[in-house]
C-alpha positions as CSV (number, residue, x, y, z in Angstrom):
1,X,34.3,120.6,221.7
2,X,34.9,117.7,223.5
3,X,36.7,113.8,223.8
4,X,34.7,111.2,225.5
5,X,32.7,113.0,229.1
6,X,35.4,115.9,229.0
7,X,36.2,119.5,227.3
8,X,39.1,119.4,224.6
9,X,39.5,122.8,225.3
10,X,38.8,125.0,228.1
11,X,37.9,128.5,228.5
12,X,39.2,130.9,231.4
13,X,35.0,131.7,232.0
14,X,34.7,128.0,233.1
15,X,37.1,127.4,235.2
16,X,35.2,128.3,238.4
17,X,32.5,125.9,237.6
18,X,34.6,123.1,236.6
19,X,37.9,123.7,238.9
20,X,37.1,126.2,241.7
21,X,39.6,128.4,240.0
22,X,38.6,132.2,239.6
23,X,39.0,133.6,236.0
24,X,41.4,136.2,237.1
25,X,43.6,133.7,238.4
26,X,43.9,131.6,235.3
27,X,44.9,134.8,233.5
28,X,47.2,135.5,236.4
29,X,48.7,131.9,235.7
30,X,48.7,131.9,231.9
31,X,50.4,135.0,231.9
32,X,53.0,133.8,233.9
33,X,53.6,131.0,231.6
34,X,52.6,128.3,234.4
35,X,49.3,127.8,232.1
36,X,49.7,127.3,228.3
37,X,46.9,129.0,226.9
38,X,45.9,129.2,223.2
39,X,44.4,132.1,221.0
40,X,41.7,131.1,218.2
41,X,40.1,134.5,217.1
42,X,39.7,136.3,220.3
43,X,38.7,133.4,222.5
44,X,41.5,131.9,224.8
45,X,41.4,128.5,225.4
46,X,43.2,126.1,227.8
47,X,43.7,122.1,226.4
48,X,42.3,119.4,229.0
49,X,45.5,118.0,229.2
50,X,47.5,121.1,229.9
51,X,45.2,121.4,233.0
52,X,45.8,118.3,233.7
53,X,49.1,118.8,234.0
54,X,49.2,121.6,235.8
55,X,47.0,120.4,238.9
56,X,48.7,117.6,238.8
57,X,52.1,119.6,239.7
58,X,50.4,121.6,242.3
59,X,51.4,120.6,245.9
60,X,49.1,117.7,247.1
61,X,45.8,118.8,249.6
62,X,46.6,120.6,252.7
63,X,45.6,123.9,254.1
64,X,48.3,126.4,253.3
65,X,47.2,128.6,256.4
66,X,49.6,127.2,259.6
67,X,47.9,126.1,262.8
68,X,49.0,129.0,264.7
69,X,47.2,131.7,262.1
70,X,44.3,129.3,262.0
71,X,44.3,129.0,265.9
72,X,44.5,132.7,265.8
73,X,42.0,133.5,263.2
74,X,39.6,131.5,265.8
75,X,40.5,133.8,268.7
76,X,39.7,137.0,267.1
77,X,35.7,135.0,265.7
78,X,35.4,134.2,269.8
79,X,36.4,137.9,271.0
80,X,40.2,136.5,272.1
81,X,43.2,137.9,270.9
């Protein structure tokens, strides 16, 4: 089902395609309560707006890695330590 271009309703299966999110880690997060998740028969479902939400509290784009483990993450590709 879905309101104007978008899903009402999302399941954990699409999230890769539509987020970048792996299934396992939306079960990871709705079972730690930071995703509210709905059951309807056995399919688990996610609301738009609940998403929403959530991205929208998740720390703003940059590379969680540090510039020293990146740095050294490019030594070891070149043969450096």
């Amino acid at each position: 089902m879905s309101v104007g271009s978008r899903p009402f309703a999302i399941r954990p299966n699409d999230f890769p395609a539509l987020y970048g999110i792996s299934r396992t880690r939306v079960y990871e997060l709705i079972a730690s309560g930071e995703l509210p998740a709905r059951k309807v028969g056995r399919a688990t479902l996610v609301l738009a707006e609940d998403v929403e939400k959530f991205l929208r509290s998740q720390p703003v784009g940059r590379d969680p890695a540090p510039a020293s483990a990146t740095a050294a993450r490019k030594a070891v590709r070149k043969g450096g330590a």
